[in-house]
N, C-alpha and C positions, 0 to 999 in steps of 0.2 A: 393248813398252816405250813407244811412242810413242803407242799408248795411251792405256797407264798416265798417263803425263804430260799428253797434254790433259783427262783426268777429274781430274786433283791441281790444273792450272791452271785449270778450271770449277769447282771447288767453293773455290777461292783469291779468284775475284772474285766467288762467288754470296754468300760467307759477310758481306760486309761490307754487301751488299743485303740482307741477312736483318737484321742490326742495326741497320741505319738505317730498317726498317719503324718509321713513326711510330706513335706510340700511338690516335693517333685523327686523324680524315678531317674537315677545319674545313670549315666553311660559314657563308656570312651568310643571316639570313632579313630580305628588304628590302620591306617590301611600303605597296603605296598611295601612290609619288612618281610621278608621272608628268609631271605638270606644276609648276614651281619656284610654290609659293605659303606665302607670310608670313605664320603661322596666329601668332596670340599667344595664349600659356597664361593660362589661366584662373585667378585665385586668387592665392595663395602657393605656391612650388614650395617642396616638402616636400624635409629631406634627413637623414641619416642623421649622430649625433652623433657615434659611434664612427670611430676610423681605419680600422675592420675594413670587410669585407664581407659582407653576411647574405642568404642566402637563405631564405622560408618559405613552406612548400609547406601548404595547406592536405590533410592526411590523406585527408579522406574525396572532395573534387570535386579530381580531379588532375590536370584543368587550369588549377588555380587557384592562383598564388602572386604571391608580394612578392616585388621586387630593395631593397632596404636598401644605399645608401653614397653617392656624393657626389648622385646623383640617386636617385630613387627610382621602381619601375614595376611598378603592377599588370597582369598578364596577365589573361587567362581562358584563353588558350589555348597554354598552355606554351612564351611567347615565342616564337611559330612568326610573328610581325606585326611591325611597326614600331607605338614609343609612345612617346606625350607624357608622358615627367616627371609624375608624378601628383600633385596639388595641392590645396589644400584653398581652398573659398571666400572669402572677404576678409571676410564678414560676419559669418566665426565668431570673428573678432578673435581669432587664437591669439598674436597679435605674433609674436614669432621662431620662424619657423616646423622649428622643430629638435624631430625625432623621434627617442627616448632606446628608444622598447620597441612590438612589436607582434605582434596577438595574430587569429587569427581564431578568432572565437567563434560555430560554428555557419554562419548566412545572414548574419552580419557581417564587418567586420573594426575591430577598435579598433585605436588610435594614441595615444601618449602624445605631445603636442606640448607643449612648453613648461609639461611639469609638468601637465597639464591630460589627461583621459580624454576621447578625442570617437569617434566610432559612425562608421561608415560605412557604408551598405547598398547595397551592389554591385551589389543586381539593380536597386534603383526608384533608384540611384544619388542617393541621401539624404544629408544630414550633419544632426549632431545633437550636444549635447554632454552627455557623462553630468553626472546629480543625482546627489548624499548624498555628495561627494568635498569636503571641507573644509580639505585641507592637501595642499600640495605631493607629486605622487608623480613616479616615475621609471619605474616598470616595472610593467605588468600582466600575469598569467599564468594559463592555463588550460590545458582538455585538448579532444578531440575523441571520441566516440565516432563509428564509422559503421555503426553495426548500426543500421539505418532503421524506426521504428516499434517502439521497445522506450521505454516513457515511462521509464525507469531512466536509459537510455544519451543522452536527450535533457537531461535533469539533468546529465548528468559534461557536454555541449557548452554548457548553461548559465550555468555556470557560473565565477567569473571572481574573480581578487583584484589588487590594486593597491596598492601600497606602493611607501617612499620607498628604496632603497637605500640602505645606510650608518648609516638609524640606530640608535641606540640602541637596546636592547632592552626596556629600561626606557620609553622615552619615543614608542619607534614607535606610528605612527597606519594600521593597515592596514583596507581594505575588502576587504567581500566583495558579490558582487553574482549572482544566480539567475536575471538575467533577461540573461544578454548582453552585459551591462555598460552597460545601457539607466540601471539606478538600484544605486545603491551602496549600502552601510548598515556602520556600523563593526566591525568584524570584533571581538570580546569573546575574547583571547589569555590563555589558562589558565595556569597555575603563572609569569607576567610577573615575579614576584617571586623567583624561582629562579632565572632566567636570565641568564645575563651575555655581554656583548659587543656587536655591532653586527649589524644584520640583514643574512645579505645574500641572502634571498629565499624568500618562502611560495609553495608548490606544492600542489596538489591531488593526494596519489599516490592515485588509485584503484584502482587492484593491488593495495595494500596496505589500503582503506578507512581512511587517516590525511590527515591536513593535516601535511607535516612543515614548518619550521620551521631554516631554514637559519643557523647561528649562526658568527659569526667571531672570534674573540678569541684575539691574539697569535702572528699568521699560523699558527695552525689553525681548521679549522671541523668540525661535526659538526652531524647531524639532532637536532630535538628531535619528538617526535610526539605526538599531539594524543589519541591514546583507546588503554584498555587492549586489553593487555597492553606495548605497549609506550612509554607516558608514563610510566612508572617507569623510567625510562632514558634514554638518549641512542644515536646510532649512535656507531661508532667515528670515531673521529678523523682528520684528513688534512692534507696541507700545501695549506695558501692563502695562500700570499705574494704573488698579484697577483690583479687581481680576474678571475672566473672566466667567462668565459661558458657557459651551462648548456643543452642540449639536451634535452630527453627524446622521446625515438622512439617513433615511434605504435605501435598499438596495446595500449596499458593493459598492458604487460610487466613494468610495471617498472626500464626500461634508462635512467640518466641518463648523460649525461655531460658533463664537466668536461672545460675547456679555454681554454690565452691560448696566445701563440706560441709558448711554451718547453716546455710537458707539457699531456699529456692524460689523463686520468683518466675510468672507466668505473664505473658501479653497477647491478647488474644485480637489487637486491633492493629498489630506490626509496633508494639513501643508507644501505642499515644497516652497507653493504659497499664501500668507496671502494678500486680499487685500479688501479695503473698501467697503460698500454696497453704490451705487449711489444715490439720492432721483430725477427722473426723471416729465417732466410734457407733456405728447404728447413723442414728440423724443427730447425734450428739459432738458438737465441736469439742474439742478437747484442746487443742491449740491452735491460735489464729496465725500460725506461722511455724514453720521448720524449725526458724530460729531459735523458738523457745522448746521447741521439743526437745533440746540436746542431744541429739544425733550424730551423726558423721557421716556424710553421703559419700558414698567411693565410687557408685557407675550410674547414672542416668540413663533409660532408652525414651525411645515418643515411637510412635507411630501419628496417622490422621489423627486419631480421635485417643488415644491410647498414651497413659504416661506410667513409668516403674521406676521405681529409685531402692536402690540397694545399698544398707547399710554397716559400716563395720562390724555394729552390733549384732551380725547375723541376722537383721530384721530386713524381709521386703514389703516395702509401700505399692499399691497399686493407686492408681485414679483414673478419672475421665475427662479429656480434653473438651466436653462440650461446651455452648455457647455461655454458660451461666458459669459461677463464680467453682475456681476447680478444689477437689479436695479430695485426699488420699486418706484410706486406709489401712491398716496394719495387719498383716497376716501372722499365723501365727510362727515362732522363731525355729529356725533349725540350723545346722551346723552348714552354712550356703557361701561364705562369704572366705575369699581369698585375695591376696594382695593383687593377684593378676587374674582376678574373675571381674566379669565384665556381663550389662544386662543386652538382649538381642530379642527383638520382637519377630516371629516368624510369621506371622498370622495375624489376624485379629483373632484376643484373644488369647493366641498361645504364646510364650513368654521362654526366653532361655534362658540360662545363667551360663556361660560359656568360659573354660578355663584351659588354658593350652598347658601343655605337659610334654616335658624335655625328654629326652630318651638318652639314656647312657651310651646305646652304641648304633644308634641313627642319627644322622643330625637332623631329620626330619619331625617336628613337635608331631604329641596327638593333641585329640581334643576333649576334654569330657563336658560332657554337655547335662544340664540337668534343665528338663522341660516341665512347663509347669502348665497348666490347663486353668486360666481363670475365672472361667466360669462353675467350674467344678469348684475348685477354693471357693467360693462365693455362696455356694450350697450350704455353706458350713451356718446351721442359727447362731454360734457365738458373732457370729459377726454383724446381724441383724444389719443384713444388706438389703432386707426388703423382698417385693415382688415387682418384677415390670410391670408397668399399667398398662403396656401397649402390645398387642398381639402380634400388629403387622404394620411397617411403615414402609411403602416404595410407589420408586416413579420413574415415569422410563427416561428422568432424565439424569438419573444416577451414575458418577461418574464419565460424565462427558461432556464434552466442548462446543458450543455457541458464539456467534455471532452476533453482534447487531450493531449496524449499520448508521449512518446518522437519519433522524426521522423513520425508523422501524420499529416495532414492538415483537416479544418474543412472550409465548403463551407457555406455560407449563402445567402439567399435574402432578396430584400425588393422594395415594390413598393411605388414608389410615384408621386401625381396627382397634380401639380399645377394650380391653377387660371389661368382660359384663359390668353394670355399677360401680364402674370409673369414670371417667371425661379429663384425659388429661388435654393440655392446650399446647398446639405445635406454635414451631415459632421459627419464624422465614429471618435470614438475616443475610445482608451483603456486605461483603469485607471493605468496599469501596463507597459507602454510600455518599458520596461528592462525584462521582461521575455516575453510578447506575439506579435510578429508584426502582420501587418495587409498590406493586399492590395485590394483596391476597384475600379471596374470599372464600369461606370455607362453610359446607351446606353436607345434610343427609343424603346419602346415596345408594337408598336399600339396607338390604340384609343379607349375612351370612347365611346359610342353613342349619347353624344353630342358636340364629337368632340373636348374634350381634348385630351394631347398628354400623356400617359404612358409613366413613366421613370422606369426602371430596375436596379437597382443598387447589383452587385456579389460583395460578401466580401468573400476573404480568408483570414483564421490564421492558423498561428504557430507560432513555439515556433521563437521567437525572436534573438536565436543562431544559426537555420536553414537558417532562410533568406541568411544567410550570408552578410548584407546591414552594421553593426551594429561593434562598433568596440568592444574586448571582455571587455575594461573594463569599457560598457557601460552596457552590458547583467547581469544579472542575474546568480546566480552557475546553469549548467546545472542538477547538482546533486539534487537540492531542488526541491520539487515542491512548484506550487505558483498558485496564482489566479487575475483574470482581469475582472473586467466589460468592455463590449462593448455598445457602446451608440452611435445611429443613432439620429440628430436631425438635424434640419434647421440651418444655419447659418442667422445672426440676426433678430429671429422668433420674429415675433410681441408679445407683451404680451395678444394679444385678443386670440389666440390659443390656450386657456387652455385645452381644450377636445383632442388637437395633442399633445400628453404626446410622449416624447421621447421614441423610443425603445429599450429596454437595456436586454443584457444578461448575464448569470456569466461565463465566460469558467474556468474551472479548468485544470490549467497545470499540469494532474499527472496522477495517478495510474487509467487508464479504467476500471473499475471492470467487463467488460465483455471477456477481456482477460482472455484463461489461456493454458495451454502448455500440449499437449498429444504426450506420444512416439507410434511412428511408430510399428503395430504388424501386418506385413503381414506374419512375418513367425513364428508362435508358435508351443510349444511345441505339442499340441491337433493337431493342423492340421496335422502333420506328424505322428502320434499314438503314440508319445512319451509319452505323458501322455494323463491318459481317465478323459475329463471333470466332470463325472460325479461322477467319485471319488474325486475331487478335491471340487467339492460341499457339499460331504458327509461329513463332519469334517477333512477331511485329514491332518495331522501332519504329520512332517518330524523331522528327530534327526540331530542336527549338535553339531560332536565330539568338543569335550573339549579343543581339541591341534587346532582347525578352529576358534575359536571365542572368541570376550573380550567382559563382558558384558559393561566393560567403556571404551573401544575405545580409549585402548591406545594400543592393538597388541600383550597382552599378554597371555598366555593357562589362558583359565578357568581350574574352578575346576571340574566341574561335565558336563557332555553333558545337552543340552540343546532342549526340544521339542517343536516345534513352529505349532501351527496352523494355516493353509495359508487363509487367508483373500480372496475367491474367489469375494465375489461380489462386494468387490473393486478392484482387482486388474486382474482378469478375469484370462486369461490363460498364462501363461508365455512366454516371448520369448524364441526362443533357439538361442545357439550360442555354437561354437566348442571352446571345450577349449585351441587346440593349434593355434586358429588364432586370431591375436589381434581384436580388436573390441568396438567398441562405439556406442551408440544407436542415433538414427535420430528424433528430436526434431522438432516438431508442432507445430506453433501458430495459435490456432482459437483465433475468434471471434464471439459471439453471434450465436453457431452451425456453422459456417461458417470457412473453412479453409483459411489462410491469407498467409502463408509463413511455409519454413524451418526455424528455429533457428541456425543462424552461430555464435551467441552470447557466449560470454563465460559461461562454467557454471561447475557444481562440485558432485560428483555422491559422494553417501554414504551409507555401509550396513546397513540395519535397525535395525538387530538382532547380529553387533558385527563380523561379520565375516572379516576375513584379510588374506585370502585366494587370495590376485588380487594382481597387482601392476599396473605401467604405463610404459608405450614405450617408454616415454623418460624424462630422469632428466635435473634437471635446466639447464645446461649448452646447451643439445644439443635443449631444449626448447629456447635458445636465450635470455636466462635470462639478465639483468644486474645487478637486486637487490635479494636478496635470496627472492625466492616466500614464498608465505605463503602455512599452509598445515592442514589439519582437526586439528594436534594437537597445532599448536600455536593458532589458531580462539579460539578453544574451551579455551584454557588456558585464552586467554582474557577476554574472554565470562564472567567467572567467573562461579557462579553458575548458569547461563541459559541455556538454554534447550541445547542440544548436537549440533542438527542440526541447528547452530546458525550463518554458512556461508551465507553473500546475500549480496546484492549489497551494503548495507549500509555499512558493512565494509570491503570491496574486495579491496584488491588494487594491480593491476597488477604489476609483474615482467619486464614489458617493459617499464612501466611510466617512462618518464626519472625526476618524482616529486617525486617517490619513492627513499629512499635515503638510503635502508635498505643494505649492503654490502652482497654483495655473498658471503658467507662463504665455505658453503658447495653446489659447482657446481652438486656431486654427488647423490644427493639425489632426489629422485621420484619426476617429476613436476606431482602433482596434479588437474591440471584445463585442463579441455577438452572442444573443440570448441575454435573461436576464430581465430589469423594465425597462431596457429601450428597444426599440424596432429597428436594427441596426442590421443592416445587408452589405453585401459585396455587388460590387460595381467592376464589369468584366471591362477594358480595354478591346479595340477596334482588332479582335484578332482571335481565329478559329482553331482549335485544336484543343490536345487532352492535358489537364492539371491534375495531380497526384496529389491534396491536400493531407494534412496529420493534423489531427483536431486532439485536443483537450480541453476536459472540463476543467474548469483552475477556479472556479464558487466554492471555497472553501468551506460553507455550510450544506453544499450537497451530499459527498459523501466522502471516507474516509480514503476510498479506495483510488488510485492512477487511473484515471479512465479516459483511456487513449485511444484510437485507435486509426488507420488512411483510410481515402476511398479519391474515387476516382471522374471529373468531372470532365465532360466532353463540352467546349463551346461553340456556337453555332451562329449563324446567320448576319455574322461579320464581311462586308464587303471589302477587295483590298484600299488599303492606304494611297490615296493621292498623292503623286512627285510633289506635287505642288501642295503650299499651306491652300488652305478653301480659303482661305482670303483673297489669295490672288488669283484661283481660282473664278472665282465671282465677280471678280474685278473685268479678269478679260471677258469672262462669257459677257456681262453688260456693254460692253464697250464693244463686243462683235454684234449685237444685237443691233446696238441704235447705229452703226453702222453699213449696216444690211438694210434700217428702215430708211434711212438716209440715201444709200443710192439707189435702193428703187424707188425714190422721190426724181433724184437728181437728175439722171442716168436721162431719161425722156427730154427731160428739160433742157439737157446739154446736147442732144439732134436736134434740137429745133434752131439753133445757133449753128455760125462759123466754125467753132470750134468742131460740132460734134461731125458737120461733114466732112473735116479734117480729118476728124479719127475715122470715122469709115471709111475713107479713103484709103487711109494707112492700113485697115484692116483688108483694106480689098486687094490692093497692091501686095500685101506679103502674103496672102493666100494663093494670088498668082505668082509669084515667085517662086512659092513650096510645088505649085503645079508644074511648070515648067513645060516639056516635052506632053506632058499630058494635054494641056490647054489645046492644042496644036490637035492633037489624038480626038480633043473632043469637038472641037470646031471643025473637024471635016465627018464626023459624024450626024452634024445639023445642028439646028438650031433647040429643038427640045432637051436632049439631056444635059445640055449646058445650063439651063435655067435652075434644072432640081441640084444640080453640084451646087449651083453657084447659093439656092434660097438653102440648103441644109450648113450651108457653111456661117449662116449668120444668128446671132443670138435668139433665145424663145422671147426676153422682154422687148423683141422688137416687132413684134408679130404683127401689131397692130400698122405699123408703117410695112409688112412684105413687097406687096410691089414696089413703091417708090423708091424704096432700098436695092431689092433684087436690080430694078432696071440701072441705079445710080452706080453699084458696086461691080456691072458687068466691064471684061476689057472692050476694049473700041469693037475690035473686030468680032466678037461676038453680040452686039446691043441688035446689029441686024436681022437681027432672029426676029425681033415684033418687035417693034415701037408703035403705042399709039400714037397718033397726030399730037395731041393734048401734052407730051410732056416736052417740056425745060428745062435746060440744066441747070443748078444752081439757085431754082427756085420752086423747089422739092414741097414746101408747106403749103403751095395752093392746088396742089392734085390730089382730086379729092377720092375719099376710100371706095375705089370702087375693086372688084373681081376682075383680073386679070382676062386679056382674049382666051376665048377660047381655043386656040390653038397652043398658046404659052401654058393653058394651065391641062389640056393634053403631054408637056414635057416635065410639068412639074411633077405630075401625080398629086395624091391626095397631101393637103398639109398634115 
């Protein structure tokens, strides 16, 4: 019995040490006073306009945040130092130095001071004040990605808007700025005319790929958003009867929330879904809202998954931001709460309460920090937080970044280990579901070694238009890309689970940057010895005539020839190709050194150096056109002043769309787009040398991605160009023809007449005139070699007459050489063909 009764009076005085355990263990962090010294601040000391207190933790460097309230202090090192009040320079003339909104944007941090946007860069410790801001604003706002080296996720930390609170929605003046908040430019607000109320703030949701549009009229507010599917609409509606201050929790979730001292409100789908925070006790609601809890909230923190609110009452709330409906708990109370204490998440998990502390003779604050462990508070049975169901939840695609492409699929896993005799049920979810779906199967996969059961859970995505599940004016433009968190968690996970953080990934629906497009050279100009590599390495230049090339691509002669030097080590050896056979080159998509496919995608070839020496096989009409296609020279016209080769998917729009509505005018004219369903080639002009083409894909349902790139084609087996059209050409070759068959008709005909012994005669007579002194040389030489002068001097078609001619065409004083008896002068056509004396034909030689 006696005992009994000192273990009844040991657990009598242990039980009220058990509850007077503080929630968390304070400390100051003091550093760098050692000697009393009178440092005077630099500037204007900046301070917070709001009554509240603000803490902002930059996302992705997390030892880097803002203290916001009567002073203001940048850390870098998670207030673990003593600091000076942070301060802006005197030369940036901000006058009142009162800060309304702030934002870290990236390797920045902006500040709205006195209505005014001004840059701060923390590492070269710079100030600067933003351009293109023209009216008064109040608050600027952005997002962070920290997926490092993805140029997508450097866009969302880019990215930055500034606007005045309060007004009008009719008459608001909002910027947007891409560079940081370095330069502004007026933000152009759609359907402005539809809208009613007063602003009270534009966000970036990139979960969703919208700008929503935060509208207030008649203490309610609702989203309005910025691109379809969902700018035919509005979010649902909510109470806003004081003004709200707005958090969204990192990681691109989707998770907003809403909150002043009297209620807090959560959005876990970017605003399409506004709904109250619970106040829970075990699995026992107790209130369906803040509102009626009668509280007074002084500091809000979030983390991913992680939410704490701190009340005047000295009471802190903890919750869980998971996928299902959120609700907080009440710890128990301790003396935590000061006018300028403020809540700070370190960890998952671990939780500060952080308060800065003046020093009488440093002007440098400390800090006292009181940390609190919540997992350990949660050990506590008054709080009947349960036990987690799940042992083990992971997968190796845990906090990281994705791709997919148009027409790709992306596969994942994830294991998870439930608690002997439990079966809780995971649950796959996308912050985007109008551009990404999802399909999940989930199967046994073995055993632990103590005889738990392994669950396997396969996720596929894609794009949300693929599926084909989805009706179209549910999706998303297939044309946009866009981005979705995936998030793997438990369905209704206990709040003791804090260490089973949800698994969440970013997929990006767009341009794969490991994509890129190589033409086919199995048959170059080097390989066949057309051209020697090794001169083409040497500086090789080539001249392309004046009348071949525009240097602006519009098809018209230059003025002067032009010499191009050939780019060997990018563009390697040329193709060849016959100039009289049409032809189109064969398009490669790698991946990552890896070949993936032909390109049957549409796309558009262009000389690099002005050449217009090609055309194509077939014009709009016999291409199937219905709207007049577009052609290098209308893009470019459009273009305005950018760059030539300014054809690509962004503004392509097929001649088959039946949404293009542009009229076929001219059916005749060159369809320019090759690939695709027509069989559509190039057609080389009468002329040999090398084209530099720059090809893109511009199928805007191919892929997301610029997919550009030259290559270099050799043309071949062009004869040159005739002076003459081949009209006339042809004309005289006919007309030499039958003129040629006409006087070896004639030509006979006209010796047998007057006339034709006239012209022999004449021919005979100026042959002895040309001879002269020779004739004389050769008649006292005898009578033989005179015969062979005289028969070589007379035509071949007269062969058949040699002697009677020979003997007719001799001079007088030579005929004495041999005359048969038999001949007459002047009547030449009855001596008949015989073989010359033998002595004459001894002078002739052989014919």
């Amino acid at each position: 019995m006696l005992v009994l009764m000192l273990v009844a009076a040991t657990a009598f005085w242990l039980c009220p040490l058990v509850k007077a355990q503080p929630l968390c263990r304070i400390r100051t962090l003091r550093t760098g006073k050692v000697f009393p010294v009178k440092e005077k601040i630099q500037g204007d000391r900046l301070y917070f306009s709001s009554g509240k207190t603000h803490l902002i933790k930059h996302p992705c460097k997390k030892n880097l945040a803002l203290y916001l309230g009567r002073q203001i202090f940048l850390t870098k090192d998670k207030f673990e130092s003593s600091l000076i009040p942070f301060s802006i320079p005197t030369s940036m003339q901000v006058g009142t130095p009162e800060v309304t909104s702030a934002h870290f944007a990236g390797s920045v941090l902006l500040l709205v001071v006195n209505q005014k946007v001004y840059v701060y860069d923390y590492e070269a410790n710079f100030w600067t004040a933003s351009t293109g801001i023209e009216h008064p604003v109040s608050h600027v706002f952005g997002d962070n990605c920290c997926y490092s080296g993805n140029s997508f996720c450097m866009d969302i930390s880019n990215s930055v808007f500034a606007y005045l609170h309060g007004d009008q929605i009719s008459q608001a003046n909002i910027y947007f700025s891409n560079s940081q908040g370095y330069r502004f430019q007026k933000y152009a607000l759609e359907r402005r005319a539809e809208l009613v109320g007063t602003l009270g703030g534009i966000f970036s949701l990139h979960s969703l790929s919208q700008v929503g549009l935060l509208l207030v009229d008649q203490q309610m507010a609702m989203f309005s958003y910025s691109d379809h599917p969902l700018n035919r609409s509005f979010g649902l509606p909510f109470d806003y009867d004081r003004t709200l201050d707005i958090l969204i929790a990192p990681g691109q979730k989707g998770i907003l929330i809403f909150w002043f001292q009297k209620n807090l409100l959560v959005s876990r789908n970017s605003g399409q879904l506004v709904e109250s925070v619970q106040v829970r006790e075990g699995q026992r609601i107790l209130y369906n809202s803040i509102l009626k809890a009668n509280i007074t909230i002084h500091s809000v923190a979030a983390n991913e998954n992680e939410l704490a609110v701190l009340t005047r009452e000295n009471n802190l709330y903890y919750g869980s931001l998971g996928i299902q409906s959120s609700s907080l708990i009440k710890f128990a109370g301790q003396n935590i709460w000061s006018q300028e204490a403020v809540l700070m998440f370190t960890d998952v998990g671990m939780l500060e309460i952080l308060t800065p502390l003046p020093d009488m003779i440093f002007p440098a604050f400390d800090f006292q920090k009181c940390l609190l462990n919540i997992q350990a508070l949660l050990m506590d049975p008054q709080l009947q937080a349960g036990i987690c169901k799940v042992e083990l939840l992971q997968g190796e695609f845990e906090n990281k970044m994705y791709t997919i492409d148009m027409n790709s699929q992306l596969e994942l896993t994830a294991l998870m280990i439930p608690r002997p005799g439990t079966l809780p049920v995971p649950l796959v979810m996308v912050s985007n579901p109008y551009s990404l779906g999802l399909q999940a199967v989930i199967y046994e996969d073995g055993y632990t070694y103590d005889g738990n059961t392994k669950h396997r859970l396969n996720i596929s995505l894609k794009q949300q238009h693929h599926w084909g599940r989805a009706d179209p004016n549910f999706t998303s433009s297939i044309k946009r890309p866009t981005i979705s968190t995936i998030t793997l968690d438990i369905a209704n996970k206990e709040i003791s689970c804090v260490d089973l953080k949800p698994l969440t990934a970013l997929i990006s629906v767009g341009c794969d940057l490991e994509k890129k497009i190589v033409i086919q050279n199995e048959l170059s100009a080097c390989h066949h010895g057309v051209l020697d590599p090794v001169a083409l390495q040497d500086n090789y230049s080539y001249i392309i005539e004046r009348e071949a090339y525009d240097p602006n691509f519009q098809g018209q002669q230059a003025e002067e020839d032009l010499e191009v030097y050939y780019p060997y080590e990018n563009l390697g050896c040329p193709l060849l190709a016959y100039y009289d056979t049409p032809w189109k080159p064969v398009v490669e998509l790698w991946r990552e050194g890896k070949f993936q496919e032909v390109v049957e995608a549409e796309y558009v070839l262009l000389e690099m150096n002005g050449l217009f020496t090609y055309t194509y096989s077939l014009t709009a009409g016999m291409a199937g056109c219905s709207a007049q296609p577009q052609n290098w020279t209308t893009v470019t016209e459009m273009a305005g002043d950018a760059a030539s080769f300014s054809w690509d998917r962004e503004n392509y729009m097929s001649c088959h769309d039946p949404d293009y509505h542009e009229p076929l005018r001219w059916p005749d004219v060159p369809y320019q787009i090759l690939g695709g369903p027509t069989e559509n080639k190039v057609v080389f002009d009468q002329r040999n040398g090398i084209y530099i083409f720059f090809i893109s894909i511009v199928d805007p349902s191919y892929s997301y991605c610029h997919l550009e790139t030259t290559f270099s084609v050799y043309v071949y087996g062009a004869f040159p160009l005739s002076i003459f059209p081949p009209e006339i050409t042809i004309v005289l070759l006919t007309v030499a023809t039958l003129l040629s068959v006409w006087l070896a008709y004639m030509i006979p005909q006209l010796l047998h007449m007057e006339q034709g012994l006239e012209v022999s005669g004449f021919w005979a007579r100026l042959e002895g005139s040309k001879g002269g002194e020779g004739s004389e040389l050769l008649a006292s030489r005898g009578p033989c070699p005179v015969q062979r002068r005289v028969r070589t001097g007379m035509p071949t078609w007269a062969s058949g007459f040699t002697w009677a001619a020979d003997a007719l065409c001799m001079p007088h004083h030579m005929r004495a050489c041999s005359r048969p008896p038999m001949y007459q002068a002047g009547n030449i056509s009855r001596i008949p063909a015989q073989p010359p004396p033998s002595d004459l034909r001894e002078g002739m030689g052989t014919p």
